[in-house]
C-alpha positions in Angstrom: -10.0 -81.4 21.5 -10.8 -77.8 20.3 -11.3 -77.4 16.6 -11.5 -73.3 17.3 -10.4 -70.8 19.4 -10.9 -66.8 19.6 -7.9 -65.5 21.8 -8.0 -61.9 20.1 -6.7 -58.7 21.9 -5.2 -61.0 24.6 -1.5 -59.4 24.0 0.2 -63.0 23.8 2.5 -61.6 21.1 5.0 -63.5 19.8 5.8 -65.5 22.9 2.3 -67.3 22.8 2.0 -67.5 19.1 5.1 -69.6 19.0 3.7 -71.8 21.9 0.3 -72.5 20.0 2.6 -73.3 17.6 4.6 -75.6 19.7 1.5 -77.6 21.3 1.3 -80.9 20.7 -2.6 -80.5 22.0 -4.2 -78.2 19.2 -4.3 -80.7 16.6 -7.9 -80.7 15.8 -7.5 -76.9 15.8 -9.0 -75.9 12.7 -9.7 -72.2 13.1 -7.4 -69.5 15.4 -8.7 -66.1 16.0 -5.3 -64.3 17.1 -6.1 -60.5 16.0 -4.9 -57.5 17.7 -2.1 -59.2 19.6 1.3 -57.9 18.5 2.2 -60.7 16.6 5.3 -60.2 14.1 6.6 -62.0 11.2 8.1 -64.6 14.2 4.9 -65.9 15.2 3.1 -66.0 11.7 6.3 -67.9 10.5 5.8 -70.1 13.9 2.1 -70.8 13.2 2.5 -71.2 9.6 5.6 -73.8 10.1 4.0 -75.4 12.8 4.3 -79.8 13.0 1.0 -80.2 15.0 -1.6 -77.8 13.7 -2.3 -80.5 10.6 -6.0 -79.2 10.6 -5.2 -75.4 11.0 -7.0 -74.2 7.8 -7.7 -70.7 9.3 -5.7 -68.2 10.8 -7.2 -64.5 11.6 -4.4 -62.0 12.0 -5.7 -58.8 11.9 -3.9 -55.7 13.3 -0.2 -58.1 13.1 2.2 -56.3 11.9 3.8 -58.6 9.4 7.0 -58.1 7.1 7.1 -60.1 3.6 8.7 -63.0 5.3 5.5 -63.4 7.7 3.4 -63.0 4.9 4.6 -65.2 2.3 5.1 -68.0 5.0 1.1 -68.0 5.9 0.7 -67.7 2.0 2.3 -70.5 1.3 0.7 -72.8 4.5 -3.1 -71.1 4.3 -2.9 -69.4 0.9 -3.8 -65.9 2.2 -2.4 -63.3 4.6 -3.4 -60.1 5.8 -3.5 -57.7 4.0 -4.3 -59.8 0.9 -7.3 -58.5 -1.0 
């Protein structure tokens, strides 16, 4: 099983956020590079909500464009977001 994966600038968006989120495969994931793919507030709430990613301690974001809700919901699962200094 993967502990890390680098799938920046792929343009999953949303859509493949949400299924990271959803796989029942990624539980050793510990790390998820996901920068610069047009990810909103609905796939940093998915990834931050998600029931199989026990071990994701990491999750780069850079370039999402994320509203408070987004935010505070990878704040309260990884204790940072972007955009936190």
């Amino acid at each position: 099983m993967p502990t890390s994966r680098r799938i920046a600038s792929t343009t999953i968006g949303d859509a493949g956020a949400i299924a990271l989120a959803q796989s029942t495969t990624l539980r050793a994931l510990a790390w998820l590079d996901l920068s610069h793919n047009a990810i909103s507030d609905a796939g940093a709430i998915a990834l931050a909500e998600a029931p199989h990613l026990d071990a994701l301690a990491v999750v780069h974001l850079a370039g999402a464009t994320l509203g408070p809700r987004g935010r505070d919901a990878l704040r309260a699962r990884f204790g940072t977001a972007p955009d936190d200094d």
